[in-house]
N, C-alpha and C positions, 0 to 999 in steps of 0.2 A: 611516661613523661618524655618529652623531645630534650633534648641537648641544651637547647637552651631554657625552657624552662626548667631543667635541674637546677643549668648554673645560677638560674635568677634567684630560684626559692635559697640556695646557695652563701649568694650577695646576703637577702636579706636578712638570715641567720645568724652569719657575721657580723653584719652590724650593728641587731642586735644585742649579740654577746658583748660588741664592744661598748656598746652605750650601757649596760650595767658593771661597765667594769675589769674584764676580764681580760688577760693580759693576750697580747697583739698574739705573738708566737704561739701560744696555746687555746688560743678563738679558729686560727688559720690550723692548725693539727686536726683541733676537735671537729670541724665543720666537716676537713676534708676524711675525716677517720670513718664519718658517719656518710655521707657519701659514697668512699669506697667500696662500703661493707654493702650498702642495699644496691651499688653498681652491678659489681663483681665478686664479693664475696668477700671471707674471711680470709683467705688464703694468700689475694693479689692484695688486699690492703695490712695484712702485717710484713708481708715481703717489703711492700713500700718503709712503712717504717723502720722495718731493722737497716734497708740498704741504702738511702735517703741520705740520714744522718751522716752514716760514715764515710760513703763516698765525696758528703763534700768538707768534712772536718780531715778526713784524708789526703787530701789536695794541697801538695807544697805548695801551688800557685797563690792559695789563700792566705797564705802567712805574712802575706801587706797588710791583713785588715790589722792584726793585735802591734804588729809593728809599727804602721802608719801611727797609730793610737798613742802608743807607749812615746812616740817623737813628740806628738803634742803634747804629752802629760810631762816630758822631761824638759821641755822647752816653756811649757808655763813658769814651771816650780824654777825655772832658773832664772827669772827675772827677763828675758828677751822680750816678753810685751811690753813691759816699762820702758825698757830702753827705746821699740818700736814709736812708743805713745810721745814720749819725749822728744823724741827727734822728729818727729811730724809738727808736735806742740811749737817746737824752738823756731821751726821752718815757715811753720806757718801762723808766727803770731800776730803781724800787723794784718792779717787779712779777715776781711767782716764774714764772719762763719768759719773763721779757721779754725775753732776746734772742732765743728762738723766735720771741714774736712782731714786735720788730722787724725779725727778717732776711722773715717774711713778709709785713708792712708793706710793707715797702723793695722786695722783689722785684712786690708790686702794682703799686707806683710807676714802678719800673722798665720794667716791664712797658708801660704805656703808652708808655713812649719806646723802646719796642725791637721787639718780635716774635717773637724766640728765644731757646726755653724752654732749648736747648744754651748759647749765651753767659749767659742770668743763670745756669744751676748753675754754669759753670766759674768765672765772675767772684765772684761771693758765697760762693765753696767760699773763694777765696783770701783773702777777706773779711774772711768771718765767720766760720768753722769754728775759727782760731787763737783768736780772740776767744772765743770758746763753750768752747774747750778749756782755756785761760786759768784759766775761772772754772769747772773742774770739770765742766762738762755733758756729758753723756751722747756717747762719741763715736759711736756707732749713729745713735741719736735725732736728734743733731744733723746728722751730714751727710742722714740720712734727709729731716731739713726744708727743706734747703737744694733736696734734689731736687727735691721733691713742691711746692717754693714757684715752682721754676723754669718749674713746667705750668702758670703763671698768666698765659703770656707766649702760651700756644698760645689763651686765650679773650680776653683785656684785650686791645682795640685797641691799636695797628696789629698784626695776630696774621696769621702766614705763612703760619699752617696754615686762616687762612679767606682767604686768597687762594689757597692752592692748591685750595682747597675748588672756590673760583669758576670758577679756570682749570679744572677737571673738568667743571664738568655746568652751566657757565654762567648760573649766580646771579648777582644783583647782588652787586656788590664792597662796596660802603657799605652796603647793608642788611644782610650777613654780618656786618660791621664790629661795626656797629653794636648786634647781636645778641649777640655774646659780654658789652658791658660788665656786664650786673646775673648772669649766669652765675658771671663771672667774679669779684665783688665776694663774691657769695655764696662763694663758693669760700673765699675767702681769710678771710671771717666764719668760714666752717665749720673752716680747719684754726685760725683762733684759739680760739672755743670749745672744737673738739675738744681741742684741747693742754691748756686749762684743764681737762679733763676727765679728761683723761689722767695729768696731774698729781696728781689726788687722788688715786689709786690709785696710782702713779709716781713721790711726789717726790725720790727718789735721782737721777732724769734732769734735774733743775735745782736746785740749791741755792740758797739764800738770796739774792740779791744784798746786796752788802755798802760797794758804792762810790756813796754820795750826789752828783746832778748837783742844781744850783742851779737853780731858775726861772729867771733870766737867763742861766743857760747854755742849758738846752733852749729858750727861745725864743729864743736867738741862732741854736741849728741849725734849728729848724724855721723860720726866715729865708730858709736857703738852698735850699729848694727850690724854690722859683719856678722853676724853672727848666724844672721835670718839668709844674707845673701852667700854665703857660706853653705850653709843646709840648703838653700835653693838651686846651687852649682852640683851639692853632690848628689842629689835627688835627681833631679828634672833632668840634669844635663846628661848622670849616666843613662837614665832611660830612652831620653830623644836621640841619643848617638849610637844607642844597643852595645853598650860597655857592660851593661847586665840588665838581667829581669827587671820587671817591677817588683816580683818578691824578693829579692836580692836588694833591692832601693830601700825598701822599708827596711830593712836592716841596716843597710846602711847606714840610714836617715836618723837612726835610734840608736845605735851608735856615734854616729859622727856628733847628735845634740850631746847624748853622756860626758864625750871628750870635751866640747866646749864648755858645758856646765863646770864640770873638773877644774878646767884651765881657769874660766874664770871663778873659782871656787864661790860657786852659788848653789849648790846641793850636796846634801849632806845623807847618810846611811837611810837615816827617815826619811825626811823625800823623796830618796830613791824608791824606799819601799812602799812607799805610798803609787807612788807614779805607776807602779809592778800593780800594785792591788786595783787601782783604776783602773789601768788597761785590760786587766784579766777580768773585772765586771762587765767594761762597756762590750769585750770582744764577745762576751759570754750572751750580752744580751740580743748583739745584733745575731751569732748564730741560731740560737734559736728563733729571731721572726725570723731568720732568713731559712731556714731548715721549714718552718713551719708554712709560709709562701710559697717553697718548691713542693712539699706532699699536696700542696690546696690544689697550685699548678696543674699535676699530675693529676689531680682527678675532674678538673674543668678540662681536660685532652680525655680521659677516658670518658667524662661524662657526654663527650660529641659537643659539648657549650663554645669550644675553641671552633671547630670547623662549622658548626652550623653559623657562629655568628661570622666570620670569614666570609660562608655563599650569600648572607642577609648585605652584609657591605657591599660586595662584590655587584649581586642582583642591584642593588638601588644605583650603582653606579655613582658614588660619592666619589671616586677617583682621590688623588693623593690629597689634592686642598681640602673636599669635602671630610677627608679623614682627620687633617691636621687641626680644622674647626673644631670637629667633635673630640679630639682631645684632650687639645686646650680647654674647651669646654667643661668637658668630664673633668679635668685635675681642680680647674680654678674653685668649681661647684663643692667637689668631695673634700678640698684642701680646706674649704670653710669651716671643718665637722672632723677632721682625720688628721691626727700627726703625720709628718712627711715621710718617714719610715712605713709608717702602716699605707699609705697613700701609696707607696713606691710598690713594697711586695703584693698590694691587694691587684692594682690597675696594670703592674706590667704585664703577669704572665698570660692576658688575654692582649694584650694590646699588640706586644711585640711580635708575634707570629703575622697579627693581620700587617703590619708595617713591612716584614719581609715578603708578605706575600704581594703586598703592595710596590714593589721594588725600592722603597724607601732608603735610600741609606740610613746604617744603623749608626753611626758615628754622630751625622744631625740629628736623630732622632735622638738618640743616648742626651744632648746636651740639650734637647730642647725640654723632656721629661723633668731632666734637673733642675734646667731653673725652673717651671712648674713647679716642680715641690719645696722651690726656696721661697717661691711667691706664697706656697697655700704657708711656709713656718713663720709668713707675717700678716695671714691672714687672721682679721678677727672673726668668730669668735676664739677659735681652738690653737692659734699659731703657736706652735712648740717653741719659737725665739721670744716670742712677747710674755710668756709665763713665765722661760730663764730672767728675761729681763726684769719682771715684776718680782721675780723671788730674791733675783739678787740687789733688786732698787731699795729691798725694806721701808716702806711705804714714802719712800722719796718723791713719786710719782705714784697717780693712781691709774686703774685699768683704763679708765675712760679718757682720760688726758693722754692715756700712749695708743689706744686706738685710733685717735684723734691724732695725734701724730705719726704715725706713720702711712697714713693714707698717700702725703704728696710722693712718699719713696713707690706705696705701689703702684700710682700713677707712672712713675721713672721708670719701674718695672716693665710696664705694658707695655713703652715706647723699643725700651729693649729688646724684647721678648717679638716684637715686629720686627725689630731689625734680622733677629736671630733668623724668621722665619722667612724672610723676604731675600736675603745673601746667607744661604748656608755650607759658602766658602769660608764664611769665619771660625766657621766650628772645624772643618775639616781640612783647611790648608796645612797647618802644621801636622798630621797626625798624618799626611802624604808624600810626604819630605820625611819622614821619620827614617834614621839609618837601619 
């Protein structure tokens, strides 16, 4: 069999395994174990997995993912989204759709303190959705925004999904970082505008606001975020000025929230230890699909499926645009069917080799991947944000009212996702200026 027919018959064994069930990291081992073995033998496929594993759980650089983690888990439990939710709420209450736009506010906010786009929907679902529902808003529309606000967590530093980025195809960690923030700002411009826009043609999906907040009350809440712009100073600003690593940031990060939580005595022994046991779950599970991605990797290179498919692009002469088509194409397609994690380690490690060889910058390329795979976590049918959102709604909403709503945000998406790809000095100005 040719190179590429391995990797195809490959593919579709994978996703098989994954359509009965079988967990992402151990579909992507087993695929590639059995691969290795009829490639090259016994010998070069247990080599792979004894040295695989450890060299990348070896790697201080990697020690942002459990740290990143452990900052959003200490920053939830301390009360910081409330306070974020609040002070957007206070800010923005005489405005028609303004809890839309403070729950997308708040989840920007957030966003810097956390990384994952699954914990802000379920947290903001519990939130904000009563609240929206409270005052009549749209329950489609509204958990719709709660999802599509939650993908703001996969570009706004500390973002999990550009450190898995890095763990794949060995980018820098901080210039990744670094790249999503004006993406991601945009992003979040884009679903506020678009929702004003939406609104004029839509205003059944938000009614009037009708409960007046004092100027001393909204600047007493927007008081308490320090807290967020605090962790965002000591985060982002040592990484962009090279005061230290990004693994050095995540500790910080996880730190510096511990202290504030303290100060403001909002966690206690429990919480902490709680906070400890979810970061050590979530870290546990991204290493293995991620461990499990790099052995699959490895044997789409030794199987020829990398380079043959490289001379096939090459031959047709699709050049940079015709490439960027087809993979926008390929993520939006597989995102319909694939969580964004499985979508990320299945599709990079063929994708990214053809981009270098394509002279691609990897910095645009790294940010256009991600949002992709923020787009496919609100796509229906399979979006990993709109299942957070439905488990945390407890049948406040139904499936079909929130797929129905969140279509205008994917809509927002596409217009952005253009922009991205049309000026991709916005992904790469700052991370050029980096000290």
């Amino acid at each position: 069999m040719s190179g590429l027919e391995q990797g195809g018959l490959a593919f579709v064994v994978l996703l098989a395994m994954l359509a009965i069930g079988v967990p992402v990291g151990f579909a992507l081992a087993g695929v590639a174990a059995a691969g290795l073995y009829l490639s090259v033998g016994t010998t070069f496929m247990l080599t792979t997995f004894k040295v695989t594993p450890y060299t990348l759980a070896s790697d201080y650089t990697f020690v942002v993912v459990p740290m990143f983690v452990l900052m959003g888990a200490i920053a939830g439990r301390a009360g910081i989204i409330g306070d974020l939710y609040a002070a957007a709420q206070a800010m923005l209450s005489r405005v028609r759709g303004g809890l839309f736009m403070a729950t997308i506010m708040a989840q920007a906010g957030f966003a810097a303190a956390s990384g994952s786009t699954v914990v802000a929907s379920g947290v903001f679902t519990r939130m904000a959705l009563p609240e929206m529902l409270r005052f009549r808003y749209d329950p489609g529309v509204s958990a719709g925004c709660i999802a599509a606000a939650g993908t703001l967590a996969g570009l706004i530093p500390p973002s999990i999904a550009m450190v898995l980025y890095a763990l794949l195809t060995g980018e820098p960690v901080g210039a990744l970082l670094i790249a999503g923030i004006l993406p991601g700002l945009l992003t979040a411009g884009g679903y506020m505008l678009g929702i004003r826009i939406w609104l004029q043609f839509r205003p059944d999906w938000a009614p009037p606001m009708t409960e007046h907040v004092s100027w001393s009350a909204r600047f007493s809440a927007l008081g308490r975020v320090w807290s967020v712009l605090l962790l965002m100073f000591l985060v982002m600003g040592g990484i962009y000025s090279g005061q230290f690593p990004p693994s050095a940031a995540g500790a910080v990060g996880a730190a510096g929230a511990l202290l504030i939580a303290l100060s403001m005595r909002r966690i206690d022994s429990r919480q902490l230890w709680s906070a400890l046991v979810e970061s050590a779950r979530i870290t546990a599970m991204i290493f293995i699909i991620v461990i499990g991605g790099l052995i699959f990797s490895r044997f789409l290179l030794i199987s020829g499926f990398i380079g043959d498919l490289r001379v096939l692009i090459q031959s047709t002469e699709l050049g940079i645009a015709g490439f960027m088509v087809m993979t926008v194409a390929l993520f939006l397609l597989l995102g319909m069917f694939l969580d964004s994690v499985s979508l990320l380690v299945i599709a990079l490690p063929f994708l990214y080799p053809i981009s270098q060889t394509l002279g691609i910058d990897a910095i645009w390329f790294a940010v256009i991947v991600v949002k992709l795979i923020e787009i496919a976590a609100i796509s229906p049918p399979v979006g990993l944000n709109l299942y957070a959102v439905l488990a945390a709604a407890d049948k406040m909403v139904t499936s079909r009212d929130l797929f129905k709503g969140v279509l205008p945000f994917i809509a927002i998406e596409m217009v952005i996702l253009a922009l991205l790809l049309l000026f991709p000095w916005i992904a790469t100005i700052l991370p050029e200026t980096m000290g």
